[in-house]
CHARMM internal coordinates of N, CA and C (Angstrom, degrees):
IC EDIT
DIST 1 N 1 CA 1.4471
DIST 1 CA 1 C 1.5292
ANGL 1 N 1 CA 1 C 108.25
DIST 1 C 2 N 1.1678
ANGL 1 CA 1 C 2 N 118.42
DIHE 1 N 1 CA 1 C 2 N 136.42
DIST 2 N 2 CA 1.2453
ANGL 1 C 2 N 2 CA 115.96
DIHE 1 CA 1 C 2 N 2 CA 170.77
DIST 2 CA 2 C 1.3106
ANGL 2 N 2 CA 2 C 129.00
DIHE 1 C 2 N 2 CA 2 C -65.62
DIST 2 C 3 N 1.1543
ANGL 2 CA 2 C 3 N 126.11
DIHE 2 N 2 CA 2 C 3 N 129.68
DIST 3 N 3 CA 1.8139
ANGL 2 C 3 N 3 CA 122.87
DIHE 2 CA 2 C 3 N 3 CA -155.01
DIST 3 CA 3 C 2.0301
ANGL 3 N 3 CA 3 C 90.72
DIHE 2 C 3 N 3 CA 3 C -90.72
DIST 3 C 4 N 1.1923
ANGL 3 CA 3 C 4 N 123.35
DIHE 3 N 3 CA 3 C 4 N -40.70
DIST 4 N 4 CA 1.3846
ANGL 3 C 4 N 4 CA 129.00
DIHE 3 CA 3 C 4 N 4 CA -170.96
DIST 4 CA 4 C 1.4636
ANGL 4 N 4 CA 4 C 99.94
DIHE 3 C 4 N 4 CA 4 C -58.07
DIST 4 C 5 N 1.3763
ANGL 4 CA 4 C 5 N 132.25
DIHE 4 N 4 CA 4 C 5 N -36.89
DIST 5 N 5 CA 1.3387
ANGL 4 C 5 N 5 CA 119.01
DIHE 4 CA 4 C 5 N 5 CA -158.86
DIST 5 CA 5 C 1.7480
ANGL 5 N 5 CA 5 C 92.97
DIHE 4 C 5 N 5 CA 5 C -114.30
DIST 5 C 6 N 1.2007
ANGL 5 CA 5 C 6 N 120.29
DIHE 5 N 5 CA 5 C 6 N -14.96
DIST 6 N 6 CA 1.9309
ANGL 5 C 6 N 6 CA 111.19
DIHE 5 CA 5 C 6 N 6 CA 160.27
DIST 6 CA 6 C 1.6803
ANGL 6 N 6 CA 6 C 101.28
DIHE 5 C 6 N 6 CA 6 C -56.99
DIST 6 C 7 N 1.8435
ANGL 6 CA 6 C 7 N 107.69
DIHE 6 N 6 CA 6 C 7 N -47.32
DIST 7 N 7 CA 1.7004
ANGL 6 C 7 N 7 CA 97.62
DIHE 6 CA 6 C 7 N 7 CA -154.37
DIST 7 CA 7 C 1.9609
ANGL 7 N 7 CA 7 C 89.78
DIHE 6 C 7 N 7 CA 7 C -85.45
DIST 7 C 8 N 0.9935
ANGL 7 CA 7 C 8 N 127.60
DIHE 7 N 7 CA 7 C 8 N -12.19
DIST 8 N 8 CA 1.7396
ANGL 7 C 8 N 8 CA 98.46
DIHE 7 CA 7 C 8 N 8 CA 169.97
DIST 8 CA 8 C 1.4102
ANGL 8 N 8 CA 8 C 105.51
DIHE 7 C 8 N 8 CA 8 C -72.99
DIST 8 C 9 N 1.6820
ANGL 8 CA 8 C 9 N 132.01
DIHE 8 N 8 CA 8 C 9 N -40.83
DIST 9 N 9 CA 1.3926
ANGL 8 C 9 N 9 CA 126.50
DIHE 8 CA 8 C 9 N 9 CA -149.16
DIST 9 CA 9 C 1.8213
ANGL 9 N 9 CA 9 C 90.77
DIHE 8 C 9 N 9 CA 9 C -61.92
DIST 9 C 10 N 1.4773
ANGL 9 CA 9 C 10 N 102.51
DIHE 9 N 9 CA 9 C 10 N -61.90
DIST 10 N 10 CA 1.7832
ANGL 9 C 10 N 10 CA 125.86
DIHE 9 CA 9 C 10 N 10 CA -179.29
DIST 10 CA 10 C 1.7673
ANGL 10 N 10 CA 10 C 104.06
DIHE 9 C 10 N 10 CA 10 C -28.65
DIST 10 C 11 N 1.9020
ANGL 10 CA 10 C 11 N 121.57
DIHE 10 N 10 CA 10 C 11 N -64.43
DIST 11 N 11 CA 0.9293
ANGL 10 C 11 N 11 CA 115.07
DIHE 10 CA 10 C 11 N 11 CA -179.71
DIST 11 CA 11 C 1.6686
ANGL 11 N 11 CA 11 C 109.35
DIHE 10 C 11 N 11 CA 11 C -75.31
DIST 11 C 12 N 0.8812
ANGL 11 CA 11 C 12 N 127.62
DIHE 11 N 11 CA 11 C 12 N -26.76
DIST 12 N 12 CA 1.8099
ANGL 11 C 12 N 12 CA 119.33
DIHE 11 CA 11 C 12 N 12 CA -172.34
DIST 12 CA 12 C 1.5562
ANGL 12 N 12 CA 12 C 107.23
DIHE 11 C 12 N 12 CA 12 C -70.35
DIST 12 C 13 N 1.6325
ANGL 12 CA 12 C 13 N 96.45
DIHE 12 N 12 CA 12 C 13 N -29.28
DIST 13 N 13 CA 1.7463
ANGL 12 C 13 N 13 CA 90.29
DIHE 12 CA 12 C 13 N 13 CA 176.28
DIST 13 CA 13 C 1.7440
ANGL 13 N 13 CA 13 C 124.12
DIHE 12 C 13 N 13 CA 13 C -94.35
DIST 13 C 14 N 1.2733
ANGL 13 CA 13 C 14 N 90.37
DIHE 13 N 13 CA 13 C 14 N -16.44
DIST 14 N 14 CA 1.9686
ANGL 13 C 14 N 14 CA 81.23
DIHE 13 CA 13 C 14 N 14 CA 162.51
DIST 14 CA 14 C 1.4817
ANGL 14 N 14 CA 14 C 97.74
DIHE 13 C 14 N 14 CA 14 C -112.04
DIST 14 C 15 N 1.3212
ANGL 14 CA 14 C 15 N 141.41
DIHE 14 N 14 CA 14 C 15 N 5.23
DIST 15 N 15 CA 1.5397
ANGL 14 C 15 N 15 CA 95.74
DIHE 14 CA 14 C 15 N 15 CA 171.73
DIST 15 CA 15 C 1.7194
ANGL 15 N 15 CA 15 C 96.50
DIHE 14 C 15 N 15 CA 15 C -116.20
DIST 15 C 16 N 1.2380
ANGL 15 CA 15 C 16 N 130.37
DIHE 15 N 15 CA 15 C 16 N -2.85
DIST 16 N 16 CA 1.5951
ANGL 15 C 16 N 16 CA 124.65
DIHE 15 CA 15 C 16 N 16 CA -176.35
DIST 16 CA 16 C 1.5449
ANGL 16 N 16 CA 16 C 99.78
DIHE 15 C 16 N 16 CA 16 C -123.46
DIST 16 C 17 N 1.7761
ANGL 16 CA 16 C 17 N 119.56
DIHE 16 N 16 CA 16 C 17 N 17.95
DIST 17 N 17 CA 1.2282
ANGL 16 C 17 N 17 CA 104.24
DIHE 16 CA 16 C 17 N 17 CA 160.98
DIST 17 CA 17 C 1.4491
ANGL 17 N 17 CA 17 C 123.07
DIHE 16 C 17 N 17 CA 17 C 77.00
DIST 17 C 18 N 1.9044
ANGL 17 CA 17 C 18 N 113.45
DIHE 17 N 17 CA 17 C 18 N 8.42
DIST 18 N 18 CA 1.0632
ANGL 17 C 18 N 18 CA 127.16
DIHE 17 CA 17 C 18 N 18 CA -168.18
DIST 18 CA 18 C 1.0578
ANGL 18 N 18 CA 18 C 120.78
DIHE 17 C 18 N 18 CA 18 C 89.18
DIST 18 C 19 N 1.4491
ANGL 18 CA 18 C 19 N 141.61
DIHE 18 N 18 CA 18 C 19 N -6.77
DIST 19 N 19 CA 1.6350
ANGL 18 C 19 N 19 CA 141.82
DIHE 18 CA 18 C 19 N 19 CA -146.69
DIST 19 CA 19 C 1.9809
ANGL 19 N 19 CA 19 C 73.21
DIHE 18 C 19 N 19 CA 19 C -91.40
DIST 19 C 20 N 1.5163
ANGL 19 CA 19 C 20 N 111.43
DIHE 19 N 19 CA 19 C 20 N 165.31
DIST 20 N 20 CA 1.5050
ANGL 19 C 20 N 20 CA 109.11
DIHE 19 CA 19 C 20 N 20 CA 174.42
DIST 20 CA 20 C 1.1411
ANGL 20 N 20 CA 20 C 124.84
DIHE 19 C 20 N 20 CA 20 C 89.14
DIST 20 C 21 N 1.4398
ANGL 20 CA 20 C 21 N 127.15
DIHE 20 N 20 CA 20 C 21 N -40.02
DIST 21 N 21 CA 1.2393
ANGL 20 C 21 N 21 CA 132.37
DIHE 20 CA 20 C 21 N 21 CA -155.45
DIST 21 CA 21 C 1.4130
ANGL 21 N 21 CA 21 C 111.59
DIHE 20 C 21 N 21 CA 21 C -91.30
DIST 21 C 22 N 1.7180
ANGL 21 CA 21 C 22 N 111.06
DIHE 21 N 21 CA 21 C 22 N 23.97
DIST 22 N 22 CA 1.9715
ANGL 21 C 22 N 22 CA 94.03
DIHE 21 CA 21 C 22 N 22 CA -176.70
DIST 22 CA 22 C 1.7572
ANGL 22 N 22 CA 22 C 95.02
DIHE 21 C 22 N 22 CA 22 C -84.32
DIST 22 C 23 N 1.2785
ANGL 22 CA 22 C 23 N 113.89
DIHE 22 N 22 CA 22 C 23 N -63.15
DIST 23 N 23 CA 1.3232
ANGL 22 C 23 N 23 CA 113.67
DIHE 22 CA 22 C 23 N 23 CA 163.85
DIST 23 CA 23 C 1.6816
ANGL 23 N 23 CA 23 C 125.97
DIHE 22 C 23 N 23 CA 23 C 12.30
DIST 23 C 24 N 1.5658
ANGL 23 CA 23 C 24 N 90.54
DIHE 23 N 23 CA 23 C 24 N -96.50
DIST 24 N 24 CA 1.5515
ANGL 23 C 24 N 24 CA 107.19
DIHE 23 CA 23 C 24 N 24 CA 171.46
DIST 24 CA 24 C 1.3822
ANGL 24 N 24 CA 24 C 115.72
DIHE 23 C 24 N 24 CA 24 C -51.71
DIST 24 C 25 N 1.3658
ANGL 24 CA 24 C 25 N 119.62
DIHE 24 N 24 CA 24 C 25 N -44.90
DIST 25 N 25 CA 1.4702
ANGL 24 C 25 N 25 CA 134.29
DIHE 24 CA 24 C 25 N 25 CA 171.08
DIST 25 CA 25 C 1.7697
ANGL 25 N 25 CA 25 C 101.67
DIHE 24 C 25 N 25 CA 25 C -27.93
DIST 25 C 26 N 1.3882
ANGL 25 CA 25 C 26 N 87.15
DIHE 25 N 25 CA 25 C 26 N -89.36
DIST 26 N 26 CA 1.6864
ANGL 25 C 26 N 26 CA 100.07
DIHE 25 CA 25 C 26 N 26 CA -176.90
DIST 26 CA 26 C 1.3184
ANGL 26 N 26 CA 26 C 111.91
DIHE 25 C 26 N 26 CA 26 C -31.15
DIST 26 C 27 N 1.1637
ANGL 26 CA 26 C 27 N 115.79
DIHE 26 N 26 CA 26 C 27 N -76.56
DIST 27 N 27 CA 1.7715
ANGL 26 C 27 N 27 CA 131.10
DIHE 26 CA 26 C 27 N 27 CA -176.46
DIST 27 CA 27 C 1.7789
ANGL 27 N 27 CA 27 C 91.45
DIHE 26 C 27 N 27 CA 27 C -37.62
DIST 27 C 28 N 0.9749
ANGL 27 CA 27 C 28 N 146.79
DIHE 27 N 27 CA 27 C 28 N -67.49
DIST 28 N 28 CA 0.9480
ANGL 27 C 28 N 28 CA 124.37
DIHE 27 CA 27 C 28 N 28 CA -144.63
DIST 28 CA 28 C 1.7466
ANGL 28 N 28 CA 28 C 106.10
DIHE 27 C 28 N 28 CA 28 C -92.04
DIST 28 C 29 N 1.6563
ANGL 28 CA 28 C 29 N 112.58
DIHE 28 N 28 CA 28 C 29 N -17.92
DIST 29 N 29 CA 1.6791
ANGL 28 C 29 N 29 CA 99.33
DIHE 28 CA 28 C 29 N 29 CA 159.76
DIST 29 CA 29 C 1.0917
ANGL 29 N 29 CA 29 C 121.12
DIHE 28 C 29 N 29 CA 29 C -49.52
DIST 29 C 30 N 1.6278
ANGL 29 CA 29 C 30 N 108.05
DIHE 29 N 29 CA 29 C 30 N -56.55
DIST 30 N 30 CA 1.4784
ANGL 29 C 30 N 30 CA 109.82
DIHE 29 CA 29 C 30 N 30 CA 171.03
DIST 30 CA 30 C 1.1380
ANGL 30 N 30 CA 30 C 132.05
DIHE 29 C 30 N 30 CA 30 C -27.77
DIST 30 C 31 N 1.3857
ANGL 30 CA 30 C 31 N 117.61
DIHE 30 N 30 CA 30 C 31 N -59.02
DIST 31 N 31 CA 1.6768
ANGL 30 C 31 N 31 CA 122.24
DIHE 30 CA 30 C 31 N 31 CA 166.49
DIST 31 CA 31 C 1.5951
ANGL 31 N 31 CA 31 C 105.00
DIHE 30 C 31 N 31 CA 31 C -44.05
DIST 31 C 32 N 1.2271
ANGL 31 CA 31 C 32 N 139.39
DIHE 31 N 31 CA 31 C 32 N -70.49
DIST 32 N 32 CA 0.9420
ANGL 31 C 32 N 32 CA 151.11
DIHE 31 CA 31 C 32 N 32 CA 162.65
DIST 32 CA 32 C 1.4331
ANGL 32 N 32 CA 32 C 125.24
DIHE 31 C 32 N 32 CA 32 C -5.28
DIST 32 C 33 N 1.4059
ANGL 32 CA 32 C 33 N 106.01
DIHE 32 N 32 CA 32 C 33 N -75.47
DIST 33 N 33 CA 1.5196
ANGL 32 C 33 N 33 CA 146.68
DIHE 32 CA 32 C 33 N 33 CA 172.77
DIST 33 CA 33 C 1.7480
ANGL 33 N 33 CA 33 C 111.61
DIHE 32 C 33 N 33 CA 33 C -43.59
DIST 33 C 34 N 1.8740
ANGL 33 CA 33 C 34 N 104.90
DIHE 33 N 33 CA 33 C 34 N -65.14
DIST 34 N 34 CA 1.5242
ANGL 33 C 34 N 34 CA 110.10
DIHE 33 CA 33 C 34 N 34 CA -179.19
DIST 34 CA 34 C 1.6275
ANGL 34 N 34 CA 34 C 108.65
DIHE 33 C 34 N 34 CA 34 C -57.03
DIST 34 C 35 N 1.1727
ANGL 34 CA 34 C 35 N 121.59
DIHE 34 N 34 CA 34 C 35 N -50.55
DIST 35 N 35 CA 1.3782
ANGL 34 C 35 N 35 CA 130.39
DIHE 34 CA 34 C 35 N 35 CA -153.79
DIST 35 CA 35 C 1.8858
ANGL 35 N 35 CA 35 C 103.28
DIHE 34 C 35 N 35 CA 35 C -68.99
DIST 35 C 36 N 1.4757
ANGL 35 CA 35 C 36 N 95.47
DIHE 35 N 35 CA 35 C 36 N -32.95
DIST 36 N 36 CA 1.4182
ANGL 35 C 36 N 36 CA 97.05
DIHE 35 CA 35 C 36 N 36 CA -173.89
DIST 36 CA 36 C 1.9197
ANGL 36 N 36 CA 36 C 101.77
DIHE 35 C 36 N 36 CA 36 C -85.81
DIST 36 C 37 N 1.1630
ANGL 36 CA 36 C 37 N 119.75
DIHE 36 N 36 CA 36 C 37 N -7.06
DIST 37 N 37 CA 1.9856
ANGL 36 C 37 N 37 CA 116.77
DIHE 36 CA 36 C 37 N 37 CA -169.42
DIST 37 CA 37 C 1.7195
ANGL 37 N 37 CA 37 C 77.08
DIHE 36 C 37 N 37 CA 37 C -76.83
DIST 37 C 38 N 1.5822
ANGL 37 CA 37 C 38 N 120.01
DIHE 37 N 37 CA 37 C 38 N -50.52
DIST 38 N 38 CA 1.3960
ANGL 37 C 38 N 38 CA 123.67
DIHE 37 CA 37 C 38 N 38 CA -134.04
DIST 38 CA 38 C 1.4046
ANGL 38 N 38 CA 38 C 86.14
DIHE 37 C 38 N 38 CA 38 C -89.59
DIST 38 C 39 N 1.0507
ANGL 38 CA 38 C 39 N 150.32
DIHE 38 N 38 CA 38 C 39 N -18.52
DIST 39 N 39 CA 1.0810
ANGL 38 C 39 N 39 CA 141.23
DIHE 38 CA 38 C 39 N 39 CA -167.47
DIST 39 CA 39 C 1.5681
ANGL 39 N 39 CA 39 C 112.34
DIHE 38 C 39 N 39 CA 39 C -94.14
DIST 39 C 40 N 1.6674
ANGL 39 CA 39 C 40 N 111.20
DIHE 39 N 39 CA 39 C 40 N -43.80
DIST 40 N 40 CA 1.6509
ANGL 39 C 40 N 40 CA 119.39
DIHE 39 CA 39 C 40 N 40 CA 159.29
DIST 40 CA 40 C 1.5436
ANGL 40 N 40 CA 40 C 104.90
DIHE 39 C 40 N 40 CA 40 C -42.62
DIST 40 C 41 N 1.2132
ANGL 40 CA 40 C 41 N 119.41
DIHE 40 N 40 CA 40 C 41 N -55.19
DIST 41 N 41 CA 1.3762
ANGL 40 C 41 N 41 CA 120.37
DIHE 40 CA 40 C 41 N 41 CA -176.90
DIST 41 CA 41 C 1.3491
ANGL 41 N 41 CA 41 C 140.34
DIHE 40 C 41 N 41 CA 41 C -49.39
DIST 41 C 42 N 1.3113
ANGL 41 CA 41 C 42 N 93.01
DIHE 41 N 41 CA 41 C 42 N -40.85
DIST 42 N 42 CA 1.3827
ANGL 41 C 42 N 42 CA 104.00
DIHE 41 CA 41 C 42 N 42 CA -172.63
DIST 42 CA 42 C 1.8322
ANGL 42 N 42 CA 42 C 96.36
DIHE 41 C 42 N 42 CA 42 C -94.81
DIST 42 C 43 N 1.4598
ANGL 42 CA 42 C 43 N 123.31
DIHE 42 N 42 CA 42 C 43 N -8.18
DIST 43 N 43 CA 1.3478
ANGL 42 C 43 N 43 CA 113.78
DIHE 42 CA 42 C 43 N 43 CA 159.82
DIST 43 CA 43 C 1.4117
ANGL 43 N 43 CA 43 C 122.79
DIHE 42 C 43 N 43 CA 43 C -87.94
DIST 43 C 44 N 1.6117
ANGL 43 CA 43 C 44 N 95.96
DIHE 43 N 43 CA 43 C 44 N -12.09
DIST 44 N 44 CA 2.2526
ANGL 43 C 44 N 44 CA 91.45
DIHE 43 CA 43 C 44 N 44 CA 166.35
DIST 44 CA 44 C 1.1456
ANGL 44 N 44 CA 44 C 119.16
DIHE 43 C 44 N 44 CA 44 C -79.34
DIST 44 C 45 N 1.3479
ANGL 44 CA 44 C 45 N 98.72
DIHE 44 N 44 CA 44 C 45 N -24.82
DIST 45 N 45 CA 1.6234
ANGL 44 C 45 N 45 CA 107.00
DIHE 44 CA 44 C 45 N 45 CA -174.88
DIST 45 CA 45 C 1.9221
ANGL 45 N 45 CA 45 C 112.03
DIHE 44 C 45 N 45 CA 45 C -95.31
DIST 45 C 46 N 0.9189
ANGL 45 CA 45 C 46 N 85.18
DIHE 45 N 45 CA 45 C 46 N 9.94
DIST 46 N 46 CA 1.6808
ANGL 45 C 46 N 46 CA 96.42
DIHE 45 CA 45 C 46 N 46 CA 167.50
DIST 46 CA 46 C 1.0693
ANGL 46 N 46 CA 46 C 119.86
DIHE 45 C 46 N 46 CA 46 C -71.41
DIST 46 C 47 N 1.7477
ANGL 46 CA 46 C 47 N 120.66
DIHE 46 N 46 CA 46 C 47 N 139.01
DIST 47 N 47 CA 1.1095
ANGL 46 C 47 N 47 CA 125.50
DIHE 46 CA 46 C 47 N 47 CA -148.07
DIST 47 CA 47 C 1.6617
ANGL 47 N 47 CA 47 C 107.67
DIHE 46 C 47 N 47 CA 47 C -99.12
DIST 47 C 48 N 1.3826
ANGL 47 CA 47 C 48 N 129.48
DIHE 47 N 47 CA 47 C 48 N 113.77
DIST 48 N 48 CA 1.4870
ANGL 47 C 48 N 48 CA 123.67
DIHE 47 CA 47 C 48 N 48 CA -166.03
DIST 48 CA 48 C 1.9784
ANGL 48 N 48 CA 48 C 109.56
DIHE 47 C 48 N 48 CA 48 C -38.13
DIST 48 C 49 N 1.1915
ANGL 48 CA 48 C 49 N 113.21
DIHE 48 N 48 CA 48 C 49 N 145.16
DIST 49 N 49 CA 1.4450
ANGL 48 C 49 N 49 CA 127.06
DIHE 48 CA 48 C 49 N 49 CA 152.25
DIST 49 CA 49 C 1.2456
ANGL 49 N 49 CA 49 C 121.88
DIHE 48 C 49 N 49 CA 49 C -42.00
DIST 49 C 50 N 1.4256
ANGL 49 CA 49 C 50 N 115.71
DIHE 49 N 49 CA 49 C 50 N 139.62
DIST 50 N 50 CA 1.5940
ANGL 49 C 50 N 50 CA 104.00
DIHE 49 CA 49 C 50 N 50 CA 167.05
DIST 50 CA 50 C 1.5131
ANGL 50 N 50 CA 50 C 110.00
DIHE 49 C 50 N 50 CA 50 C -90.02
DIST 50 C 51 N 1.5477
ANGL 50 CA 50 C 51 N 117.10
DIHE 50 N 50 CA 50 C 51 N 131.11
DIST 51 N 51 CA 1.1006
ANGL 50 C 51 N 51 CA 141.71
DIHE 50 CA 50 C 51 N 51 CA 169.37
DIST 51 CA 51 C 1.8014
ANGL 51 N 51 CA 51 C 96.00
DIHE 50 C 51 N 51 CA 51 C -28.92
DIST 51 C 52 N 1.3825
ANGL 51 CA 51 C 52 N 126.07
DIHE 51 N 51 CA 51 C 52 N 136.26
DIST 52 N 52 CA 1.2632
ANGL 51 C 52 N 52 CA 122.28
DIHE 51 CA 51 C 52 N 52 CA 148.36
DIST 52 CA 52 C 1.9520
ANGL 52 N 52 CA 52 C 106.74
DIHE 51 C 52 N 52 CA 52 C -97.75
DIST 52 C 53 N 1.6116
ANGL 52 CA 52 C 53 N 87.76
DIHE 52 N 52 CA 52 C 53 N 131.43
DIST 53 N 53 CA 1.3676
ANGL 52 C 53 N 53 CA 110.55
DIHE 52 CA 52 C 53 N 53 CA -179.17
DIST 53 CA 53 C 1.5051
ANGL 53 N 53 CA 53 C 125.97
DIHE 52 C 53 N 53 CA 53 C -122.81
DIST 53 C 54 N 1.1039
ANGL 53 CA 53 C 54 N 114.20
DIHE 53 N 53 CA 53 C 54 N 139.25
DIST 54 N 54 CA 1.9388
ANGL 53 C 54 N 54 CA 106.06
DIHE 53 CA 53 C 54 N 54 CA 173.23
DIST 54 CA 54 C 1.2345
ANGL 54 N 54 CA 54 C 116.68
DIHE 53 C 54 N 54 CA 54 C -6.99
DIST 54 C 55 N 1.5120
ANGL 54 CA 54 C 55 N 119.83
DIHE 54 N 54 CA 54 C 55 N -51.87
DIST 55 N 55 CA 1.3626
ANGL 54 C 55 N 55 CA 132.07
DIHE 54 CA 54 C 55 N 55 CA -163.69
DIST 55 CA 55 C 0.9112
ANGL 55 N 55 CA 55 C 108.42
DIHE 54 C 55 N 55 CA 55 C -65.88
DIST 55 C 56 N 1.3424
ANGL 55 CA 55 C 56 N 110.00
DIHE 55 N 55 CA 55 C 56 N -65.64
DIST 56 N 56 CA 1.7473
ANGL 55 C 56 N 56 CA 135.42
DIHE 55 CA 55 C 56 N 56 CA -151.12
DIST 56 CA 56 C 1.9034
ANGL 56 N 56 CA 56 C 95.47
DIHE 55 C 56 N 56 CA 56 C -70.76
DIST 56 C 57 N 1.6300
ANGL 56 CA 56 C 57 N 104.50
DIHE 56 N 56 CA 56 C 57 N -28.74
DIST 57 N 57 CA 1.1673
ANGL 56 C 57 N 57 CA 104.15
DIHE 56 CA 56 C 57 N 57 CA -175.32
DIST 57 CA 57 C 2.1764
ANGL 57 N 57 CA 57 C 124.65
DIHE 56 C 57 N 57 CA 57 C -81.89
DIST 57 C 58 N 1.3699
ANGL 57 CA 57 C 58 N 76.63
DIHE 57 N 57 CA 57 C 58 N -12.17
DIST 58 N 58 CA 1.6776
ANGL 57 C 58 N 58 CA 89.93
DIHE 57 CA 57 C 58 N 58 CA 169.95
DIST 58 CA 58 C 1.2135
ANGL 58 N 58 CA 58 C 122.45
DIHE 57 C 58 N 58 CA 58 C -81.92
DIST 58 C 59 N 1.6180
ANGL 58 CA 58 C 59 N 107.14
DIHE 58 N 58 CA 58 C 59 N -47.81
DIST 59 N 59 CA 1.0842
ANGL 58 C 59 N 59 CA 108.92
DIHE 58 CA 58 C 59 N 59 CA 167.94
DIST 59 CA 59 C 1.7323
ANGL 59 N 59 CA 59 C 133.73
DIHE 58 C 59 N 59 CA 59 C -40.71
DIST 59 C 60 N 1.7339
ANGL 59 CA 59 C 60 N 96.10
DIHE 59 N 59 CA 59 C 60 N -48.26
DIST 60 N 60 CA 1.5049
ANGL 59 C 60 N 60 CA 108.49
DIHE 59 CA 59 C 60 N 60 CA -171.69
DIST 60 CA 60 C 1.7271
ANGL 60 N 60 CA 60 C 92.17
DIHE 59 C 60 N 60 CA 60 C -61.91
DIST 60 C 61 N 1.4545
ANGL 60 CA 60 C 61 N 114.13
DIHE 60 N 60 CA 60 C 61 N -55.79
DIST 61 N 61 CA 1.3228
ANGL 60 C 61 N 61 CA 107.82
DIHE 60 CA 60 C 61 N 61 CA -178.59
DIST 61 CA 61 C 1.7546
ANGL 61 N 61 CA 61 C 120.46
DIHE 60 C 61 N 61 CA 61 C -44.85
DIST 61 C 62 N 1.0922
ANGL 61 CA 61 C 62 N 116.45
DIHE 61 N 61 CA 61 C 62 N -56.31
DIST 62 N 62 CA 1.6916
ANGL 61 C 62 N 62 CA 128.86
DIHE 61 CA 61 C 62 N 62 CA 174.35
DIST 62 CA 62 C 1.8565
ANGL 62 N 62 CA 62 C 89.95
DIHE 61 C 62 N 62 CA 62 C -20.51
DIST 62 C 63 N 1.5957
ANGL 62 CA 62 C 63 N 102.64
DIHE 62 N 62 CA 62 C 63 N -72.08
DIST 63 N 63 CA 0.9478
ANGL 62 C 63 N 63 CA 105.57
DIHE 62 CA 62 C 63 N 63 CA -139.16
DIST 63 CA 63 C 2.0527
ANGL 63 N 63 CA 63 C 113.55
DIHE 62 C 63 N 63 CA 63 C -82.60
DIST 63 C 64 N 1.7764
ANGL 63 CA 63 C 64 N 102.96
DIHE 63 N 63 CA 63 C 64 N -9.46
DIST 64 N 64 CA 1.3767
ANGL 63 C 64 N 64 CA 90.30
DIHE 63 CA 63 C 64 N 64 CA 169.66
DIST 64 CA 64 C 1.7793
ANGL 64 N 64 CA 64 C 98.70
DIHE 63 C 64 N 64 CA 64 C -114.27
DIST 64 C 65 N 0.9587
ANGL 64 CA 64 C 65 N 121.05
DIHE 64 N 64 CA 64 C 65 N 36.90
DIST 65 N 65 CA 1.8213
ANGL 64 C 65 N 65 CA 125.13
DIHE 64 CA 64 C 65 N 65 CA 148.57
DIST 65 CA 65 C 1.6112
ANGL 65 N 65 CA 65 C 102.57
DIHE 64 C 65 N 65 CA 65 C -61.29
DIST 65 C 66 N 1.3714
ANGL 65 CA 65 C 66 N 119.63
DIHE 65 N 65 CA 65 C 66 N -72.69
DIST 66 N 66 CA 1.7121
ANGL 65 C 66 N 66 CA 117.12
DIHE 65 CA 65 C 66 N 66 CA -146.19
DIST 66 CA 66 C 1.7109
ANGL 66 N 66 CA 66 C 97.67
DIHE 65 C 66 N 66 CA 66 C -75.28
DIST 66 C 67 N 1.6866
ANGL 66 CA 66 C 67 N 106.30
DIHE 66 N 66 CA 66 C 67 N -12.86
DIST 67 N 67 CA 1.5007
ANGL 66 C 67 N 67 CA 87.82
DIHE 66 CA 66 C 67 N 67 CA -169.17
DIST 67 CA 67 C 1.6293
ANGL 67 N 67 CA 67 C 99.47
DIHE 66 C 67 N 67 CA 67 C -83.32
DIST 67 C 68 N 0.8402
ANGL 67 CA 67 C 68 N 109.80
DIHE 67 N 67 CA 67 C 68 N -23.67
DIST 68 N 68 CA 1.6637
ANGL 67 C 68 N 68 CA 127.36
DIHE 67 CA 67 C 68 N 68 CA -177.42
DIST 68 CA 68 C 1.5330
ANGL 68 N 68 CA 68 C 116.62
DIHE 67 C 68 N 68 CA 68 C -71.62
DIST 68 C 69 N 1.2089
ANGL 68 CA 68 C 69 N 123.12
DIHE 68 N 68 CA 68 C 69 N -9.92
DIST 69 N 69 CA 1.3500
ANGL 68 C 69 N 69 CA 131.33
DIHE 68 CA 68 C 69 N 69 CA -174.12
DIST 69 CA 69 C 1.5423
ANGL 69 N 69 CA 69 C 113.10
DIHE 68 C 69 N 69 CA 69 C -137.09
DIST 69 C 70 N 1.4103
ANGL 69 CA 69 C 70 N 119.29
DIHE 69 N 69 CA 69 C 70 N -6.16
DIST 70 N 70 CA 1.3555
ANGL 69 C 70 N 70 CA 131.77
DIHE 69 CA 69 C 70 N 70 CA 167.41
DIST 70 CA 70 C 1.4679
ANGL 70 N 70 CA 70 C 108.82
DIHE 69 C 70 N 70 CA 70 C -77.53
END
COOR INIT
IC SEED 1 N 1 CA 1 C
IC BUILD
């Protein structure tokens, strides 16, 4: 995030009462805004879990028994 356009929005709104602040405003939704489209996105497009199953569940077991008892 840009620290220059947090400290104008911060000072324009307590010392001018808000007058100033569309500027900084915007710029910093934006930051806001991109990170959160790309982030929805890349969780729709996420690739399903594999189901844990009997199988899948023996296996995992098989395989941390010997490390666990070695």
């Amino acid at each position: 995030m840009p620290p220059r356009n947090a400290y104008f929005l911060l000072h324009n709104a307590i010392y001018f009462h808000g007058n100033g602040t569309t500027q900084a405003l915007v710029v910093v939704l934006i930051y806001f805004v991109i990170p959160a489209v790309v982030l929805s996105l890349l969780g729709w497009f996420r690739s399903p879990r594999i189901p844990i199953t009997p199988d899948t569940e023996a296996e995992a077991t098989a395989v941390v028994i010997p490390i666990v008892s070695a």
